[in-house]
ZATI-806394 format. One record per residue (C-alpha): x, z, y; residue in three letters; residue number from 1. Coordinates in Angstrom, 3 decimals. Last residue first. Example, Ala and Ser with C-alpha at 12.3 -4.5 7.8 and 13.67 -1.06 7.14 Angstrom:
<atoms>
         X         Z         Y  type  seq
    13.670     7.140    -1.060   SER    2
    12.300     7.800    -4.500   ALA    1
</atoms>
This chain:
<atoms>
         X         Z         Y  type  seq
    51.727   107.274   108.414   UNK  103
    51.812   103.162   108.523   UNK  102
    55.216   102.638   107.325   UNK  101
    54.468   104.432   104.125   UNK  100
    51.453   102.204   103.642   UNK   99
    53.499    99.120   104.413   UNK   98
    55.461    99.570   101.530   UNK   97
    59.387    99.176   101.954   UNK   96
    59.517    97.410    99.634   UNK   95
    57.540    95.065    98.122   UNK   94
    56.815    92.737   100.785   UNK   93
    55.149    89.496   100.536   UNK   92
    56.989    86.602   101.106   UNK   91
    56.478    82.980   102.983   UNK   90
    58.956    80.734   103.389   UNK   89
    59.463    78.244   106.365   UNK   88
    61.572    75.383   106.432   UNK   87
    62.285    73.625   109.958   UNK   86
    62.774    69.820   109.820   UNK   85
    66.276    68.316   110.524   UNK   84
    68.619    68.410   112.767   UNK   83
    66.832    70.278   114.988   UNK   82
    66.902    69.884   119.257   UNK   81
    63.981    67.693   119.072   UNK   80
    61.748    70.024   117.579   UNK   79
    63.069    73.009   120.187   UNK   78
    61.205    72.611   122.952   UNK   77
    57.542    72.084   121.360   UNK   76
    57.946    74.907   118.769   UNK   75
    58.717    77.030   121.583   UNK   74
    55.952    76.131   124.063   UNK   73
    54.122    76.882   121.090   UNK   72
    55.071    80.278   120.083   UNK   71
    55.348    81.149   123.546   UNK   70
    51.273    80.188   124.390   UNK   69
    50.961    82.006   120.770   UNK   68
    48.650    80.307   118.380   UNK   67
    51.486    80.647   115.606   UNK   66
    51.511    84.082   116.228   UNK   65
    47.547    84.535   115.128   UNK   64
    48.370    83.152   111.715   UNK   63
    50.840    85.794   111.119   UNK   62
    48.380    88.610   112.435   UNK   61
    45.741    86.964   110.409   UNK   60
    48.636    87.358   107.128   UNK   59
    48.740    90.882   107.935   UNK   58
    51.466    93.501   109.105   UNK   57
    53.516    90.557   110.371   UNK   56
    57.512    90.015   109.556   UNK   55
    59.099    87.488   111.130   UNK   54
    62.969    86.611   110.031   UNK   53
    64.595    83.736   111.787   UNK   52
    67.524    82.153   110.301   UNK   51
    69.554    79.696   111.946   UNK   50
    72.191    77.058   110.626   UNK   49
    74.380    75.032   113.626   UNK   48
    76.858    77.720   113.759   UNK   47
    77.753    77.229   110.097   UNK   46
    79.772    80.292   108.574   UNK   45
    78.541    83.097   109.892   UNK   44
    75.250    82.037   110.018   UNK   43
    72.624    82.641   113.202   UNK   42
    70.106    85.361   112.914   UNK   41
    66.871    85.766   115.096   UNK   40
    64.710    88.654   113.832   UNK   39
    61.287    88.919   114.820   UNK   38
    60.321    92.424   113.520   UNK   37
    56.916    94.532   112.813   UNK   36
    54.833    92.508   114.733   UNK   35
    50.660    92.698   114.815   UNK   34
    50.203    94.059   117.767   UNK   33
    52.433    90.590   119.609   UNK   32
    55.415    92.224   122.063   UNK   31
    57.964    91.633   119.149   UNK   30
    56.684    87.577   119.403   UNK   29
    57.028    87.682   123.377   UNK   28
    61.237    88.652   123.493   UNK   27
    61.639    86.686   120.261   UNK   26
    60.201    83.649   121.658   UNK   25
    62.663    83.839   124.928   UNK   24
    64.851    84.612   122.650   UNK   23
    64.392    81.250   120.500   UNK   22
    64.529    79.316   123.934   UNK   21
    68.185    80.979   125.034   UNK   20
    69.450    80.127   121.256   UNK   19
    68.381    76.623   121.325   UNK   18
    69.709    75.682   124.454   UNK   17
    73.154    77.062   123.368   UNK   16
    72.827    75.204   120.077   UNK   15
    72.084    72.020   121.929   UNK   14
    74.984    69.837   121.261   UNK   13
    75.108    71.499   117.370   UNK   12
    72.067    69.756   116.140   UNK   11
    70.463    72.824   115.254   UNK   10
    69.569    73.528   111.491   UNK    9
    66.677    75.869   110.914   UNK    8
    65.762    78.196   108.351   UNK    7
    62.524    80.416   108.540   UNK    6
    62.019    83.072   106.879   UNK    5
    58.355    84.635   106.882   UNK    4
    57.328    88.132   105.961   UNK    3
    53.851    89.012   105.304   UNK    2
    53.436    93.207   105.204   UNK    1
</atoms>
């Protein structure tokens, strides 16, 4: 399993706008084969600070989201709407193991 988290800071004027665009790539991304979770968080203690957690069963199935139609429309929306550049980091999952999930 490939897990991605991504961190994001909103300029806080278009948080709402934001938020209703990232669900609308949630909604598609869980709907992808290769999804295990698309997680959209947003931090308890700065509303402008976002987390999205992606987990894929392969790294093509990763790859494959980022050639999305709503993976791109998305990316398009919101770069203006971020305070500064997205961070992604990529993991590899320990735990749980993928070939327990897969029974």
């Amino acid at each position: 399993m490939i897990v991605t988290c991504v961190t994001i800071y909103v300029k806080k004027e278009y948080i709402n706008e934001f938020v209703e665009a990232t669900l609308e790539n949630h909604t598609h991304s869980i709907e992808e084969a290769g999804n295990f979770r698309f997680d959209v968080l947003q931090s308890n203690d700065d509303e402008t600070k976002f987390l999205l957690y992606e987990a894929y069963k392969t790294k093509e199935a990763a790859a494959e989201h980022k050639k999305t139609a709503h993976y791109l429309k998305w990316r398009d929306t919101v770069a203006v709407w971020m305070e500064r550049p997205r961070e992604g980091v990529g993991y590899s999952a320990i735990a749980p193991n993928i070939s327990l999930i897969n029974r």
